[in-house]
C-alpha positions as CSV (number, residue, x, y, z in Angstrom):
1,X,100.0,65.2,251.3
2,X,100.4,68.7,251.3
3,X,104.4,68.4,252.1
4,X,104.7,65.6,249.8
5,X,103.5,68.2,246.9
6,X,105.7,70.6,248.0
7,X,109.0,68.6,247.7
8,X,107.6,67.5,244.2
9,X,106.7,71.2,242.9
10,X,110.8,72.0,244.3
11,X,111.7,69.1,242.3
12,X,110.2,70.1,239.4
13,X,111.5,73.8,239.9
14,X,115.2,72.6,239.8
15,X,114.3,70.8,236.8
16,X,113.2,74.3,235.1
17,X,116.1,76.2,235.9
18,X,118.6,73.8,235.3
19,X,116.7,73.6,232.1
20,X,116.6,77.0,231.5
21,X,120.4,78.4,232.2
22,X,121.0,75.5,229.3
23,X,118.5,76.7,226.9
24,X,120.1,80.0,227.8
25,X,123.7,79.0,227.5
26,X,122.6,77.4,224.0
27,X,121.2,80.8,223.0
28,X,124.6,82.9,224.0
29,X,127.2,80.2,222.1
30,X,125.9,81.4,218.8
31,X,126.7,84.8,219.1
32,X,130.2,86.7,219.5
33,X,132.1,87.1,222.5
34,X,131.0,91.0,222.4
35,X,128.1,90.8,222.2
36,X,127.3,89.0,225.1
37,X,128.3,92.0,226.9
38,X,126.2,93.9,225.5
39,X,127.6,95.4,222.6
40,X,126.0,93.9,219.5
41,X,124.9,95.6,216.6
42,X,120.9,96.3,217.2
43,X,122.3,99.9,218.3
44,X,123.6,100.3,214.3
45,X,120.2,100.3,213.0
46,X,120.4,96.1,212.3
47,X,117.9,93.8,213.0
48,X,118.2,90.3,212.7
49,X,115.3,87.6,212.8
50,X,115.4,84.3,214.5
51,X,115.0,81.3,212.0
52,X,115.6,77.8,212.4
53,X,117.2,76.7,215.7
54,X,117.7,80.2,217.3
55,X,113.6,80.9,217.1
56,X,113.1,77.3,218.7
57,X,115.3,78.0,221.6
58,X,113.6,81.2,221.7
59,X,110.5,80.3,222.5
60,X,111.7,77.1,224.5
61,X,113.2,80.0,226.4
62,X,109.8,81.9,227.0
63,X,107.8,78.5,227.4
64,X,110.3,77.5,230.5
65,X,110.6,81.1,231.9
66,X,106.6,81.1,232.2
67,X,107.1,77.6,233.8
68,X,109.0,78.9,236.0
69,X,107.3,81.8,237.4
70,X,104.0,79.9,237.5
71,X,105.6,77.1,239.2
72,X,106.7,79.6,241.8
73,X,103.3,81.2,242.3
74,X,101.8,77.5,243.0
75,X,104.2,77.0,245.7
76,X,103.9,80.2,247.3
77,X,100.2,79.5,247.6
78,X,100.1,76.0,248.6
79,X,103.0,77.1,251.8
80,X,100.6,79.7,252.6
């Protein structure tokens, strides 16, 4: 039992993160090239708020990234 729930809790895991990089990858083709790297304009005073799509992905974002982690935790428990 207890290996069987493992295997399904590393299935699930893959799952997330594949997931994840493509919520993530979603996320980065909306903005320029430049700013990827890091050089955007929130340093120019700027801000910008998330509406429509770009707050969904967002918060898809934070809901799989918590998945993640606590997906983690469980299986570093249950191996112990």
């Amino acid at each position: 039992m207890n290996s069987s729930l493992v295997t399904v809790l590393q299935i699930i895991q893959i799952v997330i993160s594949v997931a994840l990089v493509i919520v993530i990858i979603l996320q980065a083709k909306g903005v320029g090239l430049g700013s990827l790297f890091g050089s955007n304009e929130a340093g120019l005073g700027i801000t910008k708020t998330r509406r429509g799509l770009e707050k969904t992905l967002h918060q898809i974002t934070i809901v799989l990234g918590a998945a993640f982690l606590l997906n983690a935790v469980i299986q570093v428990l249950i191996q112990r």
